[in-house]
Structure formats: C-alpha cells, structure tokens
C-alpha positions as a LaTeX table, in Angstrom:
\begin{tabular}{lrrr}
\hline
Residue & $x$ (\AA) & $y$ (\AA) & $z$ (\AA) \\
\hline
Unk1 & $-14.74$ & 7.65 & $-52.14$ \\
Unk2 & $-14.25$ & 9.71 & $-48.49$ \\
Unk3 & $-11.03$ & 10.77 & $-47.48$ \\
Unk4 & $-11.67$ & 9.63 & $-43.85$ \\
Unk5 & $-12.57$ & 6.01 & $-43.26$ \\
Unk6 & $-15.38$ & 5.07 & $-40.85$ \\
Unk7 & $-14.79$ & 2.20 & $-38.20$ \\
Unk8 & $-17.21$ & $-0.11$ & $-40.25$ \\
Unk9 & $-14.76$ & 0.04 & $-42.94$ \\
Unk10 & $-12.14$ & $-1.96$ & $-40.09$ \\
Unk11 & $-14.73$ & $-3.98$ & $-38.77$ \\
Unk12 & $-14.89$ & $-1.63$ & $-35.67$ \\
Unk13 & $-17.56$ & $-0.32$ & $-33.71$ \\
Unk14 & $-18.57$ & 3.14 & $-34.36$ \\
Unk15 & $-17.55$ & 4.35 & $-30.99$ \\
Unk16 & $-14.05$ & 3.11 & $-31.40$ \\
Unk17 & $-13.75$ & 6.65 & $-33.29$ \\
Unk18 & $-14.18$ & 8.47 & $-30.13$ \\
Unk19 & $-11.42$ & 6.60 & $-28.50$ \\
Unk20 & $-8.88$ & 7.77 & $-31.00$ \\
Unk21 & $-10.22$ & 11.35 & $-30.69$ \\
Unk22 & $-9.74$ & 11.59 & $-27.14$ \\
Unk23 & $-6.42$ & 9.99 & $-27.16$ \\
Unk24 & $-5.60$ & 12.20 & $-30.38$ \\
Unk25 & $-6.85$ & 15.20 & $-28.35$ \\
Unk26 & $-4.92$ & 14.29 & $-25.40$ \\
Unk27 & $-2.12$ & 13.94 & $-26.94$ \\
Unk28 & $-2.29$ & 17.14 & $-29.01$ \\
Unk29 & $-2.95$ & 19.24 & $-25.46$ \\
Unk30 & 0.43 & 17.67 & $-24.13$ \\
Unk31 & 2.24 & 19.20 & $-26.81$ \\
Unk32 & 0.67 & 22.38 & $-26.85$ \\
Unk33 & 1.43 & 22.73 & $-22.84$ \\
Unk34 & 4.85 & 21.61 & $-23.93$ \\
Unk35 & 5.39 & 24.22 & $-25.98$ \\
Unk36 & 4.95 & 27.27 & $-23.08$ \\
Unk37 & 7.18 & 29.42 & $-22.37$ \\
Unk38 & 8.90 & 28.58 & $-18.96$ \\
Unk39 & 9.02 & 31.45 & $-16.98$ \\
Unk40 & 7.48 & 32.85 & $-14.85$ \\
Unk41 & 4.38 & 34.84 & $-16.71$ \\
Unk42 & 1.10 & 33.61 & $-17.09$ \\
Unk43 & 0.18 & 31.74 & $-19.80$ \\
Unk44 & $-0.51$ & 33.86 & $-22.71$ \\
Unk45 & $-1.46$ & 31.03 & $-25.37$ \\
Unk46 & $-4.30$ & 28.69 & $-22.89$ \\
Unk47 & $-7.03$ & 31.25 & $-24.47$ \\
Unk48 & $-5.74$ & 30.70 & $-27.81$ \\
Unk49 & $-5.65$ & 26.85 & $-27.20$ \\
Unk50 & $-9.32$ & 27.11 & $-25.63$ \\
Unk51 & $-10.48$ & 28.40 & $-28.25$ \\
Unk52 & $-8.85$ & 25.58 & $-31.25$ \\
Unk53 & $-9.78$ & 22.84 & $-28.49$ \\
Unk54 & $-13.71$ & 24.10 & $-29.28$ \\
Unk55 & $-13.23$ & 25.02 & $-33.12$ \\
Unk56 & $-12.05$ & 21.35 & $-33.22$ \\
Unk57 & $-14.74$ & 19.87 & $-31.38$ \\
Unk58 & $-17.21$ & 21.93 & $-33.07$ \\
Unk59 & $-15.92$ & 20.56 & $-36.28$ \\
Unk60 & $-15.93$ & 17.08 & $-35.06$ \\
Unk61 & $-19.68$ & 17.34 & $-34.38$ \\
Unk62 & $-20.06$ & 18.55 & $-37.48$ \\
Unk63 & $-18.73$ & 15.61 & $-39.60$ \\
Unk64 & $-20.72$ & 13.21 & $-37.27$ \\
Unk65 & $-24.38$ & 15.03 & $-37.65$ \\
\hline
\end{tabular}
C-alpha cells in the first residue's frame, strides 16, 4: 500500500495534486520569509531557501515520472 494517496483514490482529478502543491509551497515560502531576521542586513537565508525550493521541486518531479 503507498504512503501518499493519489487524487483517483478521492475521486479527484490528477491535477488537483498540483493545486495543493502550490498552495502547500506558498504557504511554506510565507513562513520561511517570516522567519528573517528584521534588520537591516541582507538576507542571508533566500540562497539557502532557493536552493530547498528546487531540491523540493526536483523531488516532486521525481515521484510523478
């Protein structure tokens, strides 16, 4: 048995996955901005986000191929 359940399972289209990713993503990128430091220096973590954002997206691909 998978430990991720497709759309089909729900009756759902496949794309309906994508929506939740986005809005997952979204969401996950407003706490990470969040989480800055506020002052006055650049921000030191947006290459280390950059880089997650693509290791995710990467991964996402992945399970989908």
């Amino acid at each position: 048995m998978p430990l991720a359940n497709t759309p089909e399972v729900f009756g759902l289209h496949p794309n309906a996955e994508i929506g939740y990713y986005t809005s997952a993503a979204k969401e996950m990128w407003s706490h990470l901005i969040d989480l800055q430091p506020q002052t006055g220096k650049p921000l030191l973590l947006l290459p280390l986000l950059l880089l997650l954002l693509l290791a995710m997206l990467f991964s996402v691909n992945l399970q989908t191929s």
